[in-house]
C-alpha angles and dihedrals in degrees: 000000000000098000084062099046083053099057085046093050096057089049098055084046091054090048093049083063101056096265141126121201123161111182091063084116097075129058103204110013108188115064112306108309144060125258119254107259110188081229085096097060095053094272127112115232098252097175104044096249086147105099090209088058125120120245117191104227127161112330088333159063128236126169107255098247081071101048118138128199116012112315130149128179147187130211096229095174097057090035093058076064085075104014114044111206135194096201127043100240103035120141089005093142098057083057098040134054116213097029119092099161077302136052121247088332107304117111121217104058118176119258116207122176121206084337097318125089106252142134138299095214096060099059102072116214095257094053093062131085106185128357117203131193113204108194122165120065099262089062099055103034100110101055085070121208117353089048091069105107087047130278135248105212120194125196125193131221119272138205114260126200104258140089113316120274130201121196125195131193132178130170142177124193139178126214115205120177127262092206155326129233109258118233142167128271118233103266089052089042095057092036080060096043095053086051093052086051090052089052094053093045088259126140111245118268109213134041130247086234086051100049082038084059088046099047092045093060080206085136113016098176095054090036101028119201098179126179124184101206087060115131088237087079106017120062116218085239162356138217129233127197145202147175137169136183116197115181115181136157133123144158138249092286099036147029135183136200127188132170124179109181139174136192129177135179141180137209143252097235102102101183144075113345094348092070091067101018103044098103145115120189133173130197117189142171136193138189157175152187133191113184118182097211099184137345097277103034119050114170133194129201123191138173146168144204130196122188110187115177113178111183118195147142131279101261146050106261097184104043082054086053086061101048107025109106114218097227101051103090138327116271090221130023114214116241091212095064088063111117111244090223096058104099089169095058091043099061079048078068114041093039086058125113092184115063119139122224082346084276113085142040120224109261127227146148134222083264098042105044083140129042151148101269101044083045082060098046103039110359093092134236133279131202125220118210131184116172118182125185116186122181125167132167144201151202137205129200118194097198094172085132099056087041128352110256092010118131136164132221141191132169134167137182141211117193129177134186126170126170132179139156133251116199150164118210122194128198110218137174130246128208128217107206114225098206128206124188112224121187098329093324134099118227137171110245101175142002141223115210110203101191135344147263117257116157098197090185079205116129122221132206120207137139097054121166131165132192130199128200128191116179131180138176133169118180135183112206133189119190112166135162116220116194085342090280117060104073117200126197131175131175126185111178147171114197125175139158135173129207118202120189138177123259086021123103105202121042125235103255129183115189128169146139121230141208123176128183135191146177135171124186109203102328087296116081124039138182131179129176118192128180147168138203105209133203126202124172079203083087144068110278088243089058103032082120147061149155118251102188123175137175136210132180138182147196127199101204087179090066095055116095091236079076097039097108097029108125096197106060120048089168129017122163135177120206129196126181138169132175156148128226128182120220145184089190098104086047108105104190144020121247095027084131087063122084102248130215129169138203103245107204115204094007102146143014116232130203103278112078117256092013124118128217112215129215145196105215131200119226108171140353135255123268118173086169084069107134146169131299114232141210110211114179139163117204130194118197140182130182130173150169123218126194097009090318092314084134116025112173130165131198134187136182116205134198128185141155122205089217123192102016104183118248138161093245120218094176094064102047139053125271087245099067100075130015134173101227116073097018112257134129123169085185111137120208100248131177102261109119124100124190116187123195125175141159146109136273120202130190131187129186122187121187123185128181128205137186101278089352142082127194122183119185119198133196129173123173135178121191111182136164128192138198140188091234096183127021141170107229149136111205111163085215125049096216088069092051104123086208117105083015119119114264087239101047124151109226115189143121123295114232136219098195120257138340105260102204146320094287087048080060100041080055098042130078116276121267105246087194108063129304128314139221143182104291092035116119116256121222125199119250103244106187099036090236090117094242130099118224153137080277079079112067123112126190108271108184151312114300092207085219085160096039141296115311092233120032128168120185114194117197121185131180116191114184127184116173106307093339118092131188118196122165128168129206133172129185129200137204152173101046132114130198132184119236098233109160122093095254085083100016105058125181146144104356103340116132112265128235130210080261088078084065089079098052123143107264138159091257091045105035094121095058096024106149095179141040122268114273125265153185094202130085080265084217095177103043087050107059125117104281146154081238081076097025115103130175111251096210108148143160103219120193093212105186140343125198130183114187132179124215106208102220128242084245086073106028083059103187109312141125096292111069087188141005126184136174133201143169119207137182126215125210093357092167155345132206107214147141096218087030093138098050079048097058100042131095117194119210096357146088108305115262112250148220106210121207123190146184116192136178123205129183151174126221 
């Protein structure tokens, strides 16, 4: 009898915290024994492997030996003890099937932190406790509208009753480059110019002497080569910082939480402003509280602050870096080459705010009167500041009195964010060098000043944005156990938040009611029902709501006595889920049902000269049937555990349309209705569209013990395909018809290689974009009519815009004694992307890459890789094409981290409890045929390798 008011008892305590779990009857519930849990080797159970474990899911938590719908979770907070982040959700994907930066395929998932929708990059790693992905329908039900493509759902660490414990974490890192783009110096650059020009019937531009001069770098300021990756201006590398603080304890009635943390990075720009101004730094704190005020109320307050300042300079180094080419002008003009004789050059100089090292004066043209490098060295400096407060609060009510296993929650939540710039913005002059050779030796003889220095001291404030979040939920839960077998669960909810920003009308809002129902026979069959009743002022009035209802079931085989003596299985387990939930996520505007008509000012000129006639113009048509998309969708799952949990996996297929996508549908209606010219349209936005998305995730987990040792393998793998099942569309040939095409698909030209000669063109379709010459790339006439045009183009692959179509993520822990090895890596296939900067499509004045050496020419034309050069738009090379299209398959090691534990042997029985080192590496390599393309980021910040040394302890 008391063993039996225990077990109830536990139950009832789970429930006053919000919490379901209905296999609190039994003490070990599979077989006889308990799975095996890496905790008793030392390790914490990072991935949740534990069945007793508790998984945050909607509005509750459930052991995970009782999860329904697709859910998956990792212990963050007991993971960063053996891989140190940076970023909350890093490597997520090597610990979780089914995610791959999106979930199943849809991009746009919901983030929630701790019950609000917020953001993953302020909540820092050290402040979360577990982070769970709810994927299928079933899972995500309850959180109405804006949940329907998955949600990501952090929880952050929390005070326990207990002695006080105080964590302390410090790192120091350092990012090196993985590489630069390549591109040619100046006397390559003008050899290959000339070359475009003569390909365009042009006269060179530019002498032999004067590329010689170039090419020497006798005289760089007269004959500039400059490049901006040189280490004159790029250092090799740049530190990063971090600290946190968490100090965290309690008793019975009440439990605190509380995390200060700091970060702080440099840059790689080593010159002028950027040496002192180049930093970002963020301080941040979080907290919470949980009282238990009485034995029916307990209450928590939380809140969190972020302080991010970036300081930088008033350009954009690296997008100059991309464009600037080296030959144009000389970032600095030398002081010494001066002729003494020359008094005018010389007030240039004295008169200057701006030299730099007292040496130089800033260089310029008259095309180039601003540019990065004087923008460096005398355009000032700007900061950055983001500053984010959250605070959100709760209230339980234990109302076993009033019914047995009946409790009450609310929780609401306040968030604010605001952002702006200070800067202070110089005007400077720039000097052009009129150079003389006398005698063998250059010298300046004269200068021309573009601008002038003015220094204002006076700060502005621009770029300022704000965002508000309100968030409220109240739920009323019932959890109870009849005859310790018949488990009985019941949600009624309402949820809503509301997210105001500025520049932007209409607020995000998210409003639904919510019912949830569960039951469970004997830890074998299990049944939950969860729906939601939406509400979306994107609608007409008449269909603002819907029911979104879904159903999940479950059967544990391993609990049947056919299974009883089975010596393989300890848990085997089949899931199936369906479900339909309505969403306004894919609507992209309010109003779209209303007929719509604008005032046109100056639309039309009359008659009499200089008057305007004004109109009012139609631009779609009115639907009060609009309704809402909906995402309808059928899953299959298995998960096991084999020899006492040596081998745990876990599959899933998955099956979902996309149904009723809002388009403005030419197909249904008459030409006439709309027209371009002039601008009309009586279209109305109607419910056609049908995405369709299906595949399977997978996830394995093997864990071995030794004698003084632990190994744990991981594997996690999605496979997912994707299809436009319904489209409006009018395409005069079928090939081109997007429907039964992937959503991601890649649409261009094929191409046939280069045009030979002039006779290989005179045979050859004509170019329907410009003329063509020898060198030029040749496309195949698709469609036999002799013209190329966009008429043309055929689908050429999957984009992978939500993600590769295949991913794979490997995890491995290796411990030996105090010494652990953890490493992460993760490989992609089956996505394509086009190389579409300039750094590979080159044309009129752009900057050339190395890329330029293997040019079509004359000489070449056998093993030509790239177009002929030219001055011109080259409309027709730099289509959309499979000629610039790659795979993007890769195999990435992602990180590597080796720690040592000190042992209590030698702590003895002082102030630290426990002390541990390690050392990681971030992005250490990556095995791929376009691995350089891959690598590489034009026009941006340089991608990095991170190296890192960090000390925790325990006091």
């Amino acid at each position: 009898m008391k063993y039996k008011k225990l077990k109830i008892a536990l139950c009832l305590s789970m429930v006053g915290l919000g919490t379901f779990d209905a296999s609190a009857s039994r003490l070990f519930p599979y077989k006889n024994n308990a799975p095996i849990s890496p905790a008793r080797f030392g390790l914490q159970d990072t991935l949740q492997t534990d069945t007793t474990a508790l998984i945050q899911v909607a509005f509750r938590k459930v052991k995970k030996q009782n999860l329904m719908g697709e859910v998956q979770a990792v212990n963050l907070a007991q993971l960063m003890e053996k891989n140190y982040t940076t970023y909350s959700l890093e490597n997520l994907d090597a610990l979780v099937s089914g995610y791959n930066g999106n979930i199943w395929g849809s991009s746009g998932y919901l983030l929630l932190v701790d019950g609000f929708p917020r953001d993953a990059e302020n909540v820092m790693p050290t402040e979360i406790d577990q982070i769970s992905v709810l994927k299928d329908a079933n899972a995500i039900a309850l959180y109405g509208s804006r949940a329907a493509k998955g949600v990501i759902y952090i929880t952050t660490k929390r005070g326990k009753a207990g002695t006080q414990k105080i964590n302390i974490r410090t790192n120091a890192g350092i990012n090196t480059p993985i590489s630069y783009p390549k591109y040619l110096g100046s006397a390559e650059y003008m050899t290959l110019y000339n070359e475009a020009r003569r390909n365009d019937g042009l006269p060179d531009l530019y002498t032999q002497e004067s590329i010689y001069k170039h090419s020497t770098g006798e005289n760089p300021y007269r004959y500039p080569n400059v490049d901006y990756y040189s280490s004159d201006y790029i250092k090799k590398s740049y530190n990063r910082y971090d600290a946190t603080a968490e100090v965290s304890g309690g008793n019975e009635r009440t439990q605190y939480y509380t995390n200060f943390g700091f970060w702080s990075a440099g840059s790689l720009l080593n010159f002028g402003e950027a040496v002192d101004n180049n930093t970002s730094n963020r301080f941040n704190m979080r907290g919470n509280i949980n009282v238990n005020l009485n034995k029916i109320i307990s209450l928590n307050v939380d809140a969190a602050a972020s302080f991010y300042t970036s300081k930088g300079v008033n350009t954009d180094y690296w997008a100059a870096a991309a464009t600037g080419r080296p030959h144009r002008f000389s970032p600095l003009v030398p002081i010494s080459m001066i002729e003494e004789s020359d008094e005018n050059s010389m007030i240039f100089v004295n008169n200057s705010n701006f030299l730099v090292d007292d040496k130089y004066l800033l260089g310029g043209s008259q095309l180039d009167q601003t540019n990065a490098f004087a923008n460096i060295y005398a355009g000032g400096s700007n900061r950055h500041l983001n500053r984010q407060f959250q605070f959100n609060t709760g209230l339980d009510f234990n109302l076993n009195d009033v019914l047995e296993g009946l409790t009450f929650k609310t929780a609401m939540a306040i968030d604010y964010q605001n952002q702006y710039n200070q800067s202070y913005n110089n005007n400077y002059a720039v000097y052009q060098a009129n150079w003389n050779n006398y005698n063998g030796t250059d010298l300046i003889s004269s200068l021309t000043k573009y601008g002038d220095d003015r220094v204002s001291g006076v700060q502005n404030i621009g770029g300022s944005a704000y965002r508000q979040t309100l968030g409220f939920t109240a739920q009323l839960n019932y959890a109870r156990t009849f005859n310790e077998q018949h488990h009985v669960s019941a949600i009624v909810l309402a949820n809503a938040f509301q997210i105001g920003q500025s520049a932007a009308y209409h607020k995000q809002s998210n409003a639904n009611l919510g019912l949830q129902l569960g039951y469970q026979f004997a830890n074998k069959y299990y049944v939950d029902f969860s729906a939601a009743l939406p509400h979306s002022a994107k609608l007409p009035e008449a269909k603002r709501k819907a029911i979104s209802p879904t159903l999940s079931m479950a059967w544990r085989i391993s609990e049947e006595e056919f299974m009883k003596d089975n010596t393989v299985f300890n848990n085997l387990k089949l899931k199936a889920s369906a479900g339909i939930i309505n969403t306004d996520l894919d609507i992209q505007d309010y109003y779209l049902y209303q007929g719509y008509y604008t005032f046109n000012n100056a639309a039309w000129y009359s008659w009499r000269d200089g008057q305007l006639v004004h109109t009012f113009d139609r631009f779609r048509g009115e639907n009060m049937d609009m309704r809402y998309p909906q995402r309808r969708e059928i899953t299959f799952g298995i998960e096991a555990g084999m020899y006492n949990n040596l081998v745990t996996f876990n599959a899933s297929y998955f099956y979902n349309q996309m149904n009723g996508m809002l388009v403005q549908p030419n197909t249904l209606y008459p030409m006439y209705f709309m027209s371009y010219w002039p601008t009309y349209s009586d279209m109305p936005f109607v419910n056609f569209n049908i995405d369709e998305r299906q595949g399977v995730d997978f996830g394995l987990n093997i864990n071995k013990t030794f004698n003084n040792s632990f190994i744990s393998l991981g594997v996690t793998g999605l496979y997912y395909d994707t299809k436009a099942l319904k489209r409006d569309e009018l395409y005069e040939n079928t090939y081109q018809n997007r429907a039964n095409k992937p959503l991601d698909a890649l649409w261009g030209l094929q191409n046939e290689g280069f045009y030979r000669d002039q006779a290989d063109i005179d045979q050859a379709a004509t170019s329907g974009f410009g003329e063509v010459k020898p060198g030029d790339i040749k496309y195949k006439d698709q469609n036999g009519d002799g013209v190329i045009d966009t008429r043309d183009e055929i689908y050429l692959g999957k984009a992978g815009w939500a993600g590769a179509p295949f991913s794979l993520g490997f995890n491995i822990t290796a411990k030996w004694k105090n010494v652990t090895l953890f490493a992460v890596a993760t490989a992609r296939y089956g996505a394509h992307e086009m190389k579409s900067s300039s750094y590979f499509r080159m044309k009129g004045e752009d900057k050339y890459s190395i890329i330029a050496r293997d040019r079509w020419t004359e000489e070449n034309k056998e093993t030509a890789t790239y177009p002929r050069l030219t001055t011109g738009n080259s409309d027709n090379n730099l289509r959309s094409s499979d000629f610039w299209m790659y795979k993007t398959n890769r195999f990435d090691l992602s990180k590597v981290q080796i720690s040592y534990d000190f042992p209590t042997s030698v702590l003895g029985k002082g102030i630290v409890k426990e002390l541990g080192i390690y050392t990681n590496g971030y992005n250490l390599m990556t095995l791929a045929k376009e691995k350089e393309t891959m690598q590489l980021n034009v026009g941006g910040t340089p991608r990095t390798r991170f190296f890192n040394f960090g000390v925790k302890a325990l006091f």
